[in-house]
Biotite code that builds the C-alpha atoms (Angstrom):
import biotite.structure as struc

atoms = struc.array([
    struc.Atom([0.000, 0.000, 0.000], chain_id="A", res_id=1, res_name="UNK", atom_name="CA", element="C"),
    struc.Atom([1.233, 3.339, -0.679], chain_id="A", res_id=2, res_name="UNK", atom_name="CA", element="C"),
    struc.Atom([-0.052, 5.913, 2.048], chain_id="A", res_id=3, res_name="UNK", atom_name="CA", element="C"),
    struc.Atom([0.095, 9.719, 0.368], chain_id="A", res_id=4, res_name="UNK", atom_name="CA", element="C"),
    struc.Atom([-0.780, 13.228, 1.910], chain_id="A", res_id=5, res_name="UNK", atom_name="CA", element="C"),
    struc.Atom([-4.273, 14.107, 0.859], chain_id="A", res_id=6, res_name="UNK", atom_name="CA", element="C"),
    struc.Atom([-3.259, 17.033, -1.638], chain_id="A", res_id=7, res_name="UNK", atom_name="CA", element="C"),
    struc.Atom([-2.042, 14.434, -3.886], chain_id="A", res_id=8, res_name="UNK", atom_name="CA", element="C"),
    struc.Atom([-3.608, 13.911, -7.309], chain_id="A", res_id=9, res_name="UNK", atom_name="CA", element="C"),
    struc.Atom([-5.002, 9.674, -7.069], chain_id="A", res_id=10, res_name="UNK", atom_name="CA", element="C"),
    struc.Atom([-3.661, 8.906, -11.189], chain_id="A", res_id=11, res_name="UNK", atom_name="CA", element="C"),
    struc.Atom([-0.046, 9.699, -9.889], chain_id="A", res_id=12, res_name="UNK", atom_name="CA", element="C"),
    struc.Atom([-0.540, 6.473, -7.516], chain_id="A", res_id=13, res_name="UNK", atom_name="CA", element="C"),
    struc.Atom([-2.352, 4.568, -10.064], chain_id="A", res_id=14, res_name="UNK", atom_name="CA", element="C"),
    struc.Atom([1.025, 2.778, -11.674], chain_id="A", res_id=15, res_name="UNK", atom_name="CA", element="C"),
    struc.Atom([2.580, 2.562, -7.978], chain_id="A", res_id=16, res_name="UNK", atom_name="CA", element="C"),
    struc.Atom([-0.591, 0.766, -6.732], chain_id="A", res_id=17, res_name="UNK", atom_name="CA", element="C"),
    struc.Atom([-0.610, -2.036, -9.674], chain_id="A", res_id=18, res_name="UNK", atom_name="CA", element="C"),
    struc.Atom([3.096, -2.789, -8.865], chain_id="A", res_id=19, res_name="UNK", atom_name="CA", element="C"),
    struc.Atom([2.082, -3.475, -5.439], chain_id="A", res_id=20, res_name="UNK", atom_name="CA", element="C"),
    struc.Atom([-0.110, -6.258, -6.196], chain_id="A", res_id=21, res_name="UNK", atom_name="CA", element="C"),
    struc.Atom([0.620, -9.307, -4.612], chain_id="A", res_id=22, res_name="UNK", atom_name="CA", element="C"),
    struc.Atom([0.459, -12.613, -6.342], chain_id="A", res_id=23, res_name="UNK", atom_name="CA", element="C"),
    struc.Atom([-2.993, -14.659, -6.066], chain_id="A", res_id=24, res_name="UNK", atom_name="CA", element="C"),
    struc.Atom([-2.652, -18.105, -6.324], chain_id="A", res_id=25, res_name="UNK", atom_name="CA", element="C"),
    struc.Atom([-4.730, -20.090, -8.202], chain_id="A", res_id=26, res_name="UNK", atom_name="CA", element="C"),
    struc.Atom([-5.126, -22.072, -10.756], chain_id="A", res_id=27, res_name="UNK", atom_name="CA", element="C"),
    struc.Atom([-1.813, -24.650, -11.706], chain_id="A", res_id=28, res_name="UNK", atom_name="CA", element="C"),
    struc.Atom([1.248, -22.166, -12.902], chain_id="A", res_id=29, res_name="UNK", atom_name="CA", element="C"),
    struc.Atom([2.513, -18.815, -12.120], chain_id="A", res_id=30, res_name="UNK", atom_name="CA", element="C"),
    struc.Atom([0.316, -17.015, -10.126], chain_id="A", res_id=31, res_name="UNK", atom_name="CA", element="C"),
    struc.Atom([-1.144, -13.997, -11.472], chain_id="A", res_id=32, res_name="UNK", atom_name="CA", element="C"),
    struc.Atom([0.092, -10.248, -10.287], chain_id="A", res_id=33, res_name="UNK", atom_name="CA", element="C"),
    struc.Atom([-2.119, -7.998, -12.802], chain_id="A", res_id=34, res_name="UNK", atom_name="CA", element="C"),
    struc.Atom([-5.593, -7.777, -13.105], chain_id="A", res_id=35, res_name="UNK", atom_name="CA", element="C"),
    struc.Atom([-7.313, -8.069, -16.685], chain_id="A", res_id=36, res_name="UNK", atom_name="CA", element="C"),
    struc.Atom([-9.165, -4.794, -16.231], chain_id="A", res_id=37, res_name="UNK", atom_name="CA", element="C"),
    struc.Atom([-9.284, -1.710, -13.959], chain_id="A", res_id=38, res_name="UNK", atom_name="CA", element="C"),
    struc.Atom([-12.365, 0.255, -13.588], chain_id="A", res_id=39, res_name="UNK", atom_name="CA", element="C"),
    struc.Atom([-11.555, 3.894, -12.696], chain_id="A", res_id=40, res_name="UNK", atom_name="CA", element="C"),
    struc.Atom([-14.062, 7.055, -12.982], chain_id="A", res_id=41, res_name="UNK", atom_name="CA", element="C"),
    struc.Atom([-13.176, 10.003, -14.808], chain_id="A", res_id=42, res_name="UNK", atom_name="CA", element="C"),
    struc.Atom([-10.430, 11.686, -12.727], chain_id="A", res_id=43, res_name="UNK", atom_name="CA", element="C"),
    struc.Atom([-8.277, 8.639, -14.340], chain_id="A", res_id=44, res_name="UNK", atom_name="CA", element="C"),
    struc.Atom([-9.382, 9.763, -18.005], chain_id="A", res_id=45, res_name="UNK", atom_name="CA", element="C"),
    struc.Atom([-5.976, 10.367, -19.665], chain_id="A", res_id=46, res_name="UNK", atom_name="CA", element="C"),
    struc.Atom([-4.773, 9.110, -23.019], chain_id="A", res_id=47, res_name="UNK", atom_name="CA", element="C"),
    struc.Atom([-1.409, 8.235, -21.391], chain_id="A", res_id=48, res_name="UNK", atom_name="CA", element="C"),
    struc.Atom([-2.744, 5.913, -18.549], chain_id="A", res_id=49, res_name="UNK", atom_name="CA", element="C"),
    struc.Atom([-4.781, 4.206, -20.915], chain_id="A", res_id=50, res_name="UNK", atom_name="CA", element="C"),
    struc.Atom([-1.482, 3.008, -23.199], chain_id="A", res_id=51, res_name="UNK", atom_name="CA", element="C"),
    struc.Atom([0.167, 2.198, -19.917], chain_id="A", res_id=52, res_name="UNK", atom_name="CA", element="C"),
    struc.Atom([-2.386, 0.274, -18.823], chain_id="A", res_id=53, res_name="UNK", atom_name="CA", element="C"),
    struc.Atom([-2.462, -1.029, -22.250], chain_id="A", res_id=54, res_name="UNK", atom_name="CA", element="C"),
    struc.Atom([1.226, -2.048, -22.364], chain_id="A", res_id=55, res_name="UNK", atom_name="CA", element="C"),
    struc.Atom([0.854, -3.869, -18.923], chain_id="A", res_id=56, res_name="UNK", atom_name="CA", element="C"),
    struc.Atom([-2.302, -6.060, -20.570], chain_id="A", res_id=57, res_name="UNK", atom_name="CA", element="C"),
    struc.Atom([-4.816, -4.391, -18.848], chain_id="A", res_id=58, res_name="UNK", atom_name="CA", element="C"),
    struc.Atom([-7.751, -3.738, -20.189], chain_id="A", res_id=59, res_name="UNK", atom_name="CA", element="C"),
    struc.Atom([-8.707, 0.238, -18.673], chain_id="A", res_id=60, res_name="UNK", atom_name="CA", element="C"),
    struc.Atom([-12.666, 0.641, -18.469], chain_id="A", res_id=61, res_name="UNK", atom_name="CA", element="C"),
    struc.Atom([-12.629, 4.232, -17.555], chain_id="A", res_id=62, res_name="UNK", atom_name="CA", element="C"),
    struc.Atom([-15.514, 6.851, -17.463], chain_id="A", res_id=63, res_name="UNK", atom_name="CA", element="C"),
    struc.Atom([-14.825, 9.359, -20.166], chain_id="A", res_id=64, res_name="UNK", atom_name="CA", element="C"),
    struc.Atom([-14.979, 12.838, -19.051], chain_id="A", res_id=65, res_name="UNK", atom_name="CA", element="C"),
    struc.Atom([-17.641, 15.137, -21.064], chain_id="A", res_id=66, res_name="UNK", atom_name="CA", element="C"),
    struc.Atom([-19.824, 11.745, -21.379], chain_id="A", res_id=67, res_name="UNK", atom_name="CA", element="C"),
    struc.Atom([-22.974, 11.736, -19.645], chain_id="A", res_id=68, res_name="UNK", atom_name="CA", element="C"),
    struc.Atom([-23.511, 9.795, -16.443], chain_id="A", res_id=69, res_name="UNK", atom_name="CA", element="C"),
    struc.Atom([-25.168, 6.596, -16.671], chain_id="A", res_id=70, res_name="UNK", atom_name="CA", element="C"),
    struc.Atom([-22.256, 4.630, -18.067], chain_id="A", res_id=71, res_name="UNK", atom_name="CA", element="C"),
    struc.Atom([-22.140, 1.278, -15.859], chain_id="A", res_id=72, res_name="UNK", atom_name="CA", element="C"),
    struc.Atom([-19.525, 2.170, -13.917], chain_id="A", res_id=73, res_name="UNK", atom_name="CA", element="C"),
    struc.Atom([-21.078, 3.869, -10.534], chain_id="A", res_id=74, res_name="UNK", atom_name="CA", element="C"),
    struc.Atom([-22.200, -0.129, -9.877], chain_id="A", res_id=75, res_name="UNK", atom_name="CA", element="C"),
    struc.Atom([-18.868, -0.876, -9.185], chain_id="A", res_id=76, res_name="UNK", atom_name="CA", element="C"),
    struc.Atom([-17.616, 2.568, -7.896], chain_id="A", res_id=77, res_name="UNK", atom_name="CA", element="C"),
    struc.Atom([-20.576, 2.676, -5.131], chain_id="A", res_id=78, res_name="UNK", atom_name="CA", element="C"),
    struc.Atom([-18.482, -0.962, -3.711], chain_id="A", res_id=79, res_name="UNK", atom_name="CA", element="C"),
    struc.Atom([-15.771, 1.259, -3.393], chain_id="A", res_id=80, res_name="UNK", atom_name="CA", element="C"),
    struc.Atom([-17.263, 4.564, -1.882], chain_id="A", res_id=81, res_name="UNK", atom_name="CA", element="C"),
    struc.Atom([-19.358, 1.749, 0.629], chain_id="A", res_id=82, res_name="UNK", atom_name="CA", element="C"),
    struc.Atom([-16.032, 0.210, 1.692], chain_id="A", res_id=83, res_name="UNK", atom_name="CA", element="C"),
    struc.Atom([-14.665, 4.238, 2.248], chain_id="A", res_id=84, res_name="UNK", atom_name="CA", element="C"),
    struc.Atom([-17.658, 4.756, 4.229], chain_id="A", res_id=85, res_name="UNK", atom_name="CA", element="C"),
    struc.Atom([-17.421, 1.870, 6.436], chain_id="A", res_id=86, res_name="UNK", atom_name="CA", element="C"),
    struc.Atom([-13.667, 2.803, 7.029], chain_id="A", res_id=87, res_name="UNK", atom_name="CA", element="C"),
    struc.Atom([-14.858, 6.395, 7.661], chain_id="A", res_id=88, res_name="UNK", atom_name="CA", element="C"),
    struc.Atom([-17.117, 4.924, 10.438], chain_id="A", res_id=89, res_name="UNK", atom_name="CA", element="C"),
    struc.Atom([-13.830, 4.304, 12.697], chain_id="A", res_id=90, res_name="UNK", atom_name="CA", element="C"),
    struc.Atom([-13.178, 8.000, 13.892], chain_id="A", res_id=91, res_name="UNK", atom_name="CA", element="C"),
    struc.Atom([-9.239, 7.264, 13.772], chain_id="A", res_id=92, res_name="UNK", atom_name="CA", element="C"),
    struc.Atom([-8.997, 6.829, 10.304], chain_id="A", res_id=93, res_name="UNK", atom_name="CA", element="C"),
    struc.Atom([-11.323, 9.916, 9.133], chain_id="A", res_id=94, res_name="UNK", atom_name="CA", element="C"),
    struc.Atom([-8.795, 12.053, 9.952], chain_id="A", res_id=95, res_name="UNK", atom_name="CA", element="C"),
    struc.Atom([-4.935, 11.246, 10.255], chain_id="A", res_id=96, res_name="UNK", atom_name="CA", element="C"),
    struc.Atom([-3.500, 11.862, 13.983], chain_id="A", res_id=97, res_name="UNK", atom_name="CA", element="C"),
    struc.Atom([-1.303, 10.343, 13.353], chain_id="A", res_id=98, res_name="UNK", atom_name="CA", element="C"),
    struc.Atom([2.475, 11.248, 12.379], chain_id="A", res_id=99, res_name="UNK", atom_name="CA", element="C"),
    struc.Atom([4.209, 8.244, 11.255], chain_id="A", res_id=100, res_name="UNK", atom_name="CA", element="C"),
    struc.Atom([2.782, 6.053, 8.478], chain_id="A", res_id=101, res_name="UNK", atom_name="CA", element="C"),
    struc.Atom([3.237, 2.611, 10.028], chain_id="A", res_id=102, res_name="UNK", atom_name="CA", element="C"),
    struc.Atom([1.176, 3.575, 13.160], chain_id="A", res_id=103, res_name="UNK", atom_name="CA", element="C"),
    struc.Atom([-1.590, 4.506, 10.645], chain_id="A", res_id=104, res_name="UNK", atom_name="CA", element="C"),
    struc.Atom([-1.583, 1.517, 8.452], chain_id="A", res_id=105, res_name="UNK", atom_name="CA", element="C"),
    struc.Atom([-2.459, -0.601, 11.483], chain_id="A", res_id=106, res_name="UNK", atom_name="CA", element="C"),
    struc.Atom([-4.999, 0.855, 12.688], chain_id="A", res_id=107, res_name="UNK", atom_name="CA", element="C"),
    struc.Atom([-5.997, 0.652, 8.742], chain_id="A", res_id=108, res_name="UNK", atom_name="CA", element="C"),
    struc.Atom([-5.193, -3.134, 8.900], chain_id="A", res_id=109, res_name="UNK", atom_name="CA", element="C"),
    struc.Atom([-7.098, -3.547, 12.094], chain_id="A", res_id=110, res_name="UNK", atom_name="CA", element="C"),
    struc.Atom([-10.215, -1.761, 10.591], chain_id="A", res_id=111, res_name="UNK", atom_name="CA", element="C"),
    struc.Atom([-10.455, -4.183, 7.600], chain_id="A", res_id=112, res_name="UNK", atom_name="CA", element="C"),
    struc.Atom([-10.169, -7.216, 10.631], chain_id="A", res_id=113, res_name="UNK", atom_name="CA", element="C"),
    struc.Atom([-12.946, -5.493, 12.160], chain_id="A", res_id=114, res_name="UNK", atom_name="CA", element="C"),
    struc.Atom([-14.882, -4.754, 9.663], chain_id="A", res_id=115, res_name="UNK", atom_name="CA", element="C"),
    struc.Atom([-14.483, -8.406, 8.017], chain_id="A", res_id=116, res_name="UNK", atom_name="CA", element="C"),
    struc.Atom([-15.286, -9.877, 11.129], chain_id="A", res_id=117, res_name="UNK", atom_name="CA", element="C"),
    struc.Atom([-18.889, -8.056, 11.387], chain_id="A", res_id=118, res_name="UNK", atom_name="CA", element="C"),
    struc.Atom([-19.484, -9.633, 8.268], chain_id="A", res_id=119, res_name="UNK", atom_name="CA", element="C"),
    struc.Atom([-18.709, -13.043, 8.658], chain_id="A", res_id=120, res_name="UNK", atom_name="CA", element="C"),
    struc.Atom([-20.460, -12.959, 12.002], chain_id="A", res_id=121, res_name="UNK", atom_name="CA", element="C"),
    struc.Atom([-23.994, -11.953, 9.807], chain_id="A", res_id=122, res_name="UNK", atom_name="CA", element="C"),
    struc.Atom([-23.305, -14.975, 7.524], chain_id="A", res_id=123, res_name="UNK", atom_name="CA", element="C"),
    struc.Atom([-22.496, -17.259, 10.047], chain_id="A", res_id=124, res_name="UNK", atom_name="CA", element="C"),
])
């Protein structure tokens, strides 16, 4: 994970973010570190993220800017903004206290453990 300040433009991280994929195993073979598409909204609408994407074998499926809403994508964004939201709902994490980024990435760690938990627990 790559934790930047909050001034920071989200398409810089974009190529840092797909390195940092970890391996998923799977089927017999090599297991895979890319995903065959990304889904992005229209803040990641630039010709030159597209070809990099491209040149990686991704497929991009990103919102086009000056294209009216309704394209498909907010049914996978709103998983997304949901999983922000539940995040948002532990008061440490909505806003940063803290100073160095390990200390913060734990408490991130233990919010996903939490939240994960909850959700098993309604299955169950």
């Amino acid at each position: 994970m790559s934790l930047t300040g909050g001034h920071r433009n989200d398409v810089t991280q974009l190529l840092p973010l797909l390195d940092k994929i970890p391996a998923v195993a799977g089927r017999v073979g090599r297991p895979r570190r890319r995903p065959d598409m990304l889904f992005a909204d229209r803040g990641y609408d630039h010709d030159k993220y597209r070809r990099l994407l491209r040149q990686r074998g991704i497929r991009p499926v990103i919102a086009e800017r000056g294209q009216p809403h309704g394209t498909g994508l907010g049914t996978f964004r709103w998983v997304v903004e949901r999983t922000i939201s539940w995040l948002h709902g532990f008061r440490r994490l909505c806003i940063r206290w803290e100073g160095r980024d390990d200390i913060h990435e734990a408490f991130l760690g233990l919010a996903v453990c939490l939240i994960t938990h909850r959700h098993v627990q309604r299955l169950c």
